[in-house]
N, C-alpha and C positions, 0 to 999 in steps of 0.2 A: 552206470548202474552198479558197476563193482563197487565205486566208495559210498553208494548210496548206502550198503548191507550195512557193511561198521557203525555207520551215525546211526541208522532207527535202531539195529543192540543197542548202541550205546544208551540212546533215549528210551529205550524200554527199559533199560536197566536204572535212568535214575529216578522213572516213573513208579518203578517198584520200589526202591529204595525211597524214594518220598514217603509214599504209601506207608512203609515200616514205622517212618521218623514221625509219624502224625499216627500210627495206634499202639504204638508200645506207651508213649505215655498218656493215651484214651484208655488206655485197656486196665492199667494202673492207675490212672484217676477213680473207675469204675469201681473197682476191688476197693478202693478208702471208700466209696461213699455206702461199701456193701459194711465194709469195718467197721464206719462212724456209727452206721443204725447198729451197730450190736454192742456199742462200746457204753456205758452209763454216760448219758451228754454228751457224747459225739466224740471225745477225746481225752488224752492224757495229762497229766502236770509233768512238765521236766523236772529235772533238774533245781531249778529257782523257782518253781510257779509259782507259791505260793506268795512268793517276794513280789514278784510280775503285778499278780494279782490286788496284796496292797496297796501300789502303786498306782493301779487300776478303780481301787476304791478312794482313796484319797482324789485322784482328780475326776473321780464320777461325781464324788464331793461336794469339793472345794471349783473347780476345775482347773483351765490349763497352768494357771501358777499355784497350784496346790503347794503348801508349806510339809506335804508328809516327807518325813525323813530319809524312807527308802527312793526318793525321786530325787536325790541331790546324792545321799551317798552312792548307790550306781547311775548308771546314765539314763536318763528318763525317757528315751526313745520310744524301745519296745510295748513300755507302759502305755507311753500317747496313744502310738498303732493299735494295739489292744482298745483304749479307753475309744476311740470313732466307733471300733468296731459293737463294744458295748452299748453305745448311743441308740445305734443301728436297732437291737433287741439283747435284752439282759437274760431273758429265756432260753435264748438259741444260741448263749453265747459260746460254750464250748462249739457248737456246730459252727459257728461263724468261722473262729480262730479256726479250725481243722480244713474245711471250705477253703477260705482264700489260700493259705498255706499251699496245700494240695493241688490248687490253679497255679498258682505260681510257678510254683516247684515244675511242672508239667508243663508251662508253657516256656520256662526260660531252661528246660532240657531241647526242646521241641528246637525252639529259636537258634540254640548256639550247635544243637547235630546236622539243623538243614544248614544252617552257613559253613561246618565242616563239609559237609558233602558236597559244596562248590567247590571245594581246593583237590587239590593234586593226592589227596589223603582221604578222599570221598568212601574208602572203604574201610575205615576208623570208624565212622557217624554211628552206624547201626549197632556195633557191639558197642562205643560207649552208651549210645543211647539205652540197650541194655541196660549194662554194667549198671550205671548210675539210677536207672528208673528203679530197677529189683533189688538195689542193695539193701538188705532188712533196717540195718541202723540209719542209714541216711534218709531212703523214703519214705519208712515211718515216722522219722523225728516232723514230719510237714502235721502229723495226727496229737503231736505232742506242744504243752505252750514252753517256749523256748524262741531266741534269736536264729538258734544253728541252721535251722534247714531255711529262713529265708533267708538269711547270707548267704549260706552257697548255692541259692536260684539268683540271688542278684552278681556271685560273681560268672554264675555262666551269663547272664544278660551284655554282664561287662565283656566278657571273651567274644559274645555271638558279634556284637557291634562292631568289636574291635575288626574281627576279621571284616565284615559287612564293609566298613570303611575301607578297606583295601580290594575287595574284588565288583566293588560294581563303581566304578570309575564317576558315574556319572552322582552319586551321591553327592549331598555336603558334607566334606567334612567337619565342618564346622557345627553342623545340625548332630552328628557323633559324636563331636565331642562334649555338647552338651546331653545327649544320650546317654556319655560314660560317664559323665561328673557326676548325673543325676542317679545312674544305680550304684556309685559309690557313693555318696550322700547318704541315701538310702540302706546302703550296709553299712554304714559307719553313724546313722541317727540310732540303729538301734545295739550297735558294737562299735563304738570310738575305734579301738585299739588297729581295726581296718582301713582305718586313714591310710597309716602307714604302707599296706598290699596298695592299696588303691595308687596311692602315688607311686610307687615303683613300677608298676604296671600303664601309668600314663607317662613317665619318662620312655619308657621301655618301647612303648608305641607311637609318641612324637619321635623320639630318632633314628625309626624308620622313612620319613617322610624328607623331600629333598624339594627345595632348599630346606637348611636348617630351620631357619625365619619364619616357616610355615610349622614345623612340626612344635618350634617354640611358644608359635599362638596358638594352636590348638590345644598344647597343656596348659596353658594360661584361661584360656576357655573351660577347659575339666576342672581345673582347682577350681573356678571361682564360683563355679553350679557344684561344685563339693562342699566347699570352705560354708555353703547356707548351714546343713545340716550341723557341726558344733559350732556355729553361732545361735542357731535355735535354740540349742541347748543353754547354754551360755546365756542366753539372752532370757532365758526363763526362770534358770536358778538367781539371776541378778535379779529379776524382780519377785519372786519368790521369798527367797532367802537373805540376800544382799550381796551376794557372792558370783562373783565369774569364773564360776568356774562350770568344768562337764560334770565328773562326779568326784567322791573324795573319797574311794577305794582303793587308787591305784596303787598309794603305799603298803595300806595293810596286807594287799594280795603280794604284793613284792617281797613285803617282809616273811609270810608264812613259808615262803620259797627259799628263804634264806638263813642261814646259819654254822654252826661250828658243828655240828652234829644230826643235822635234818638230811634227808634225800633230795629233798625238792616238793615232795607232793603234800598234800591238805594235811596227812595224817604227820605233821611235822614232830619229830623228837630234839631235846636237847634247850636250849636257852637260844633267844632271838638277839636278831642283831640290835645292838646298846645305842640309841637315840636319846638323846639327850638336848634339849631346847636352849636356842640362844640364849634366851632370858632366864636366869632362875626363877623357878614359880610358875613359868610360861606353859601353854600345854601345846605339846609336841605336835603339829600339823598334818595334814599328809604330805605336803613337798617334803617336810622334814625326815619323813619317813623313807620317801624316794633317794635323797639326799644319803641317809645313810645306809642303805643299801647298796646304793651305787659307790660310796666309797670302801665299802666292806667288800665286794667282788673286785674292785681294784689293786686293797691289799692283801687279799687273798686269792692267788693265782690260783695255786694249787684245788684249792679247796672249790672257787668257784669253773674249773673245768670237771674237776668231779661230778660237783652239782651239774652241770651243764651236761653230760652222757647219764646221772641217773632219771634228769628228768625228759632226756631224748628217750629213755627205755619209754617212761608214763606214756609220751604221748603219741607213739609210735605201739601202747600194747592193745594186748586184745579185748577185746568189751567185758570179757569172764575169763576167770580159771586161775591159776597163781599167779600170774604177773598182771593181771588186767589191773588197774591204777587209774584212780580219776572219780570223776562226778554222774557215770551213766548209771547209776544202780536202776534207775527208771528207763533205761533205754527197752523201747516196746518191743524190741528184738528178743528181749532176754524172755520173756514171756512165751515165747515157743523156742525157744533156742536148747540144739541137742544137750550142747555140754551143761545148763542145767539141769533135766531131767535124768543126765546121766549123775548126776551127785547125786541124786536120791537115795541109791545105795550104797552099803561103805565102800564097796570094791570098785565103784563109777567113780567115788571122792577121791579114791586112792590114786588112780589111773589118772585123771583130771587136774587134781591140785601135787600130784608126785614128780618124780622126776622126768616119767614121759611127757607128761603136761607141761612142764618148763622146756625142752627141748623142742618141744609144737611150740610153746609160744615163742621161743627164739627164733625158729626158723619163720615162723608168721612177721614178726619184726625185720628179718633181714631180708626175706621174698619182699614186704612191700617197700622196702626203703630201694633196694635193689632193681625190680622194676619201675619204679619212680624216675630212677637215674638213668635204666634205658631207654625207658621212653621217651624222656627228655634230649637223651643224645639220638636216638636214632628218630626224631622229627626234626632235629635242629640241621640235620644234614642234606634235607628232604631241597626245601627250596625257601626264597626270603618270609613267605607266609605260614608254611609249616615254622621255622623259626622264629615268626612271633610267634604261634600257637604256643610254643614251648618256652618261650622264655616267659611270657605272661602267665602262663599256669605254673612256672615253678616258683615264680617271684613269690607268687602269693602265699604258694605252700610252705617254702622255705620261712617267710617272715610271719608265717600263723606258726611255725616253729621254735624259731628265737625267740618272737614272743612268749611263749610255753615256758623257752627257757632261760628269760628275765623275770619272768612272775611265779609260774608252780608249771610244773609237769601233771598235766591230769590230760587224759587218751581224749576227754570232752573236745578240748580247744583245734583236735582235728575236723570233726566236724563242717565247720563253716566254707572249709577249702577241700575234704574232700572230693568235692564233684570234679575240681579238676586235678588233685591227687590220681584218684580214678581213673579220669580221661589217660593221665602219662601213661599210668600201668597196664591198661588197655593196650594203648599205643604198641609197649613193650610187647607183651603177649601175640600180638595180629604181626609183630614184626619178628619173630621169632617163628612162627607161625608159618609165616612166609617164605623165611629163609629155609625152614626144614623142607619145603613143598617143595621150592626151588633143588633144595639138594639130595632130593628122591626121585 
């Protein structure tokens, strides 16, 4: 009878905590669909909508091999996704876009805090599930058209699985691993550049698996349900255009990032890196572009480590204020956000964009970069599952950062990996948290 007491705690405890992890994000989904009916058509334009949206009209068009321009210079993904959903109702369509967003978001929060809450860290779930439902800029951007907030629901999906495959024995792993190809596929149909996170994250988690031979076939398995999504691509600007390729921006965003006198971000000063075409007469390509910016950060140590910490400051700043850097001017956070209506007046502007305001936003950038790295070490200590948790969430974060800082520093490109930025900081906080409890 005595061990009987501990177990039914215990299972009341993770019946409540269930409980938690299925209406924080009900309860948030609820609030967007109170938002969407107050919003002119259900939602916002990010960042690029309006780009999104050509995209969208051309192959409402034309259709799936639309010849419109913006469907070959970016990657044509996001556009498709949008263009079904158009299909669906051209009337409803902001509400559509905001709708599935909004599920997503919610249910691939749902999915990767209850598989937290099977491990040995089961009392992480609830504050990330928090953290990440109410954060203004990330679970609004699901209200806004943009990539960012389904990417980072498909990389919590990617995490939930991951763990999934390790704590219920009886699973296929094999049926996971096409699980995980498919929500990297799917971040990376409508964001290329996420290939990259995706495979470091299915190395990351094959060499957890013994024998080797087994964890080699199951990444063999995830690439090759990845590897569909830029062949779709690919396979559409070829008959399209004539062209295999994904899209043909990658230079020019490379290049705006680079130079003898820029910082790193959009707002670039000074003269671009000097490309100049094999052929005379020839018109300089985008490899060529890639080409020589990658040779320009070669001969240029100094210059490009420079680059490289100013645009760590971009994409690590804050949404507003004097250091905020990047592409969210539309982030639906700013729309009730203090430190706007505190510039209203000159003495809010002074206070805000002055020297306090730089010093907040310094310490904003070293708290989260700082917690980030707690959190990471103190889950990694935990046992081999909290260890994946952590190195799978930093992977991603770390190389949506490099990223950042081979192209431009702009605060946007965190977004997508937030959710489990988030989760580490979290982590940090409940373990600091813990230890103070411990040592009172």
């Amino acid at each position: 009878m005595k061990n009987k007491k501990p177990i039914a705690q215990a299972n009341k405890a993770e019946l409540k905590r269930r409980r938690y992890l299925i209406a924080i994000p009900v309860v948030a989904f609820v609030i967007k669909l109170i938002t969407m009916g107050n919003i002119q058509g259900g939602g916002w334009l990010g960042a690029d909508g309006e780009n999104y949206f050509k995209g969208v009209d051309g192959l409402y068009a034309d259709g799936f091999f639309s010849k419109a321009e913006i469907l070959n210079y970016w990657p044509a993904g996001y556009p498709i996704l949008l263009w079904l959903l158009a299909l669906i109702s051209v009337s409803k369509f902001f509400y559509l876009i905001s709708l599935f967003q909004s599920l997503f978001f919610a249910y691939a929060t749902y999915y990767m805090t209850k598989n937290i809450s099977k491990t040995s860290v089961a009392w992480l779930a609830v504050p990330a599930s928090l953290f990440i439902t109410f954060n203004p800029t990330l679970s609004l951007s699901t209200l806004a058209v943009g990539y960012e907030a389904p990417v980072a629901s498909c990389f919590m999906m990617v995490l939930g699985v991951i763990l999934a495959s390790k704590l219920n024995a009886e699973k296929s792993q094999y049926l996971c691993a096409i699980y995980v190809g498919a929500w990297i596929a799917l971040a990376s149909l409508m964001q290329p550049r996420y290939l990259l996170a995706g495979a470091v994250i299915l190395i990351i988690w094959g060499s957890t698996f013994i024998p080797r031979k087994k964890g080699i076939g199951l990444i063999a398995v995830a690439i090759a349900v990845t590897s569909l999504a830029p062949a779709l691509l690919i396979a559409r600007n070829a008959v399209a255009i004539d062209k295999t390729t994904i899209s043909t921006n990658l230079g020019v965003t490379m290049a705006i990032g680079a130079g003898d006198e820029t910082k790193g971000g959009y707002g670039r000063t000074g003269p671009g890196v000097p490309c100049t075409p094999k052929m005379p007469g020839a018109t300089v390509t985008d490899n060529d572009r890639v080409k020589c910016v990658l040779k320009w950060y070669l001969t240029n140590p100094l210059k490009t480590a420079k680059l490289a910490f100013y645009k760590s400051e971009f994409f690590w700043s804050p949404w507003s204020g004097p250091m905020g850097n990047g592409t969210m001017a539309r982030n639906p956070w700013l729309k009730i956000s203090p430190t706007i209506d505190l510039q209203n007046s000159q003495s809010g502007a002074q206070l805000v964009r002055g020297n306090f305001g730089k010093l907040v936003s310094w310490l904003w950038i070293i708290c989260q970069i700082g917690f980030l790295i707690y959190g990471f070490v103190s889950l990694r200590k935990i046992d081999p599952i909290t260890k994946l948790l952590a190195n799978a969430s930093m992977a991603a974060v770390v190389i949506s950062w490099l990223i950042s800082i081979g192209t431009i520093g702009d605060h946007r490109f965190r977004l997508p990996t937030m959710s489990l930025s988030l989760l580490l900081q979290v982590a940090a906080m409940w373990s600091i948290k813990k230890k103070i409890s411990k040592a009172l």
